[in-house]
N, C-alpha and C positions, 0 to 999 in steps of 0.2 A: 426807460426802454427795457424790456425784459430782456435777458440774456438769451442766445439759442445753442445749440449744440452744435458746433460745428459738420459743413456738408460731408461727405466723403469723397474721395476720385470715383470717377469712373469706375475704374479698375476693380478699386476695393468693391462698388458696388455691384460689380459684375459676379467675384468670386464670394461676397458672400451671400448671393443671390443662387448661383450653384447651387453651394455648400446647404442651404437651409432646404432647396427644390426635392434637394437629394435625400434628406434626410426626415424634414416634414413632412415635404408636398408629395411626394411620391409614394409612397407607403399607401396614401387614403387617396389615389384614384382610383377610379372603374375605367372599363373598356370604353364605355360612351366619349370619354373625355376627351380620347384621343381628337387633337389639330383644336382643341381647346386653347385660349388664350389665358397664361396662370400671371395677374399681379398680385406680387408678392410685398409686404412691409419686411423691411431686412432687419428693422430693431424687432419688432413683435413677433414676427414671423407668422401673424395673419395674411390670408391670402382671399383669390376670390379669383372664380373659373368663369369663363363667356366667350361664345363664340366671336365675339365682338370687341377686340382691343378696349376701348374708349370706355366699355362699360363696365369691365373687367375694372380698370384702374377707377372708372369713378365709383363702384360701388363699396370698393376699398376704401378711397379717401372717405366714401360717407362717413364709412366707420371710425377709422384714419385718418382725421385730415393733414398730420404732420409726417405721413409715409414717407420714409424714403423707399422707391418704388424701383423692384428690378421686374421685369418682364418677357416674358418666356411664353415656348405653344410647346403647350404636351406632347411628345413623340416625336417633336422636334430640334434640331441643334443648337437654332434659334428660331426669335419669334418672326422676323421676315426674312426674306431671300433676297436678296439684289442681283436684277436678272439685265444682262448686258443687252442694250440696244443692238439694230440692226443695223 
């Protein structure tokens, strides 16, 4: 059985999912991108822009299939909002 690399927390994939948005991913947007959905690989720091969650992440893994994947919307704090019932 092949060895793998161990996952990381949450956490750590949070902040080096930041860390890499800040630094990569954001430099090489345009205006259009904005409410864009960005998955990002946090070891490669390949990424892949879609209006579309699902297809954001799967056109990454095409590439990628071992991403570890953080996920983010351009001009956003984060990628969804959790909106309180009524």
């Amino acid at each position: 059985m092949p060895l793998t690399e161990p996952r990381r927390n949450p956490e750590e994939v949070a902040r080096m999912g930041v860390d890499l948005y800040d630094r990569q991913v954001r430099p090489k947007l345009q205006s259009d991108d904005d409410g864009k959905f960005v998955a990002l690989d946090i070891k490669t720091g390949e990424f892949e822009l879609n209006q579309d969650d699902y297809q954001a992440v799967a056109r990454l893994r095409s590439r990628c299939p071992s991403a570890e994947v953080w996920l983010g919307r351009v001009g956003e704090p984060a990628a969804y909002r959790m909106r309180r019932g009524r």
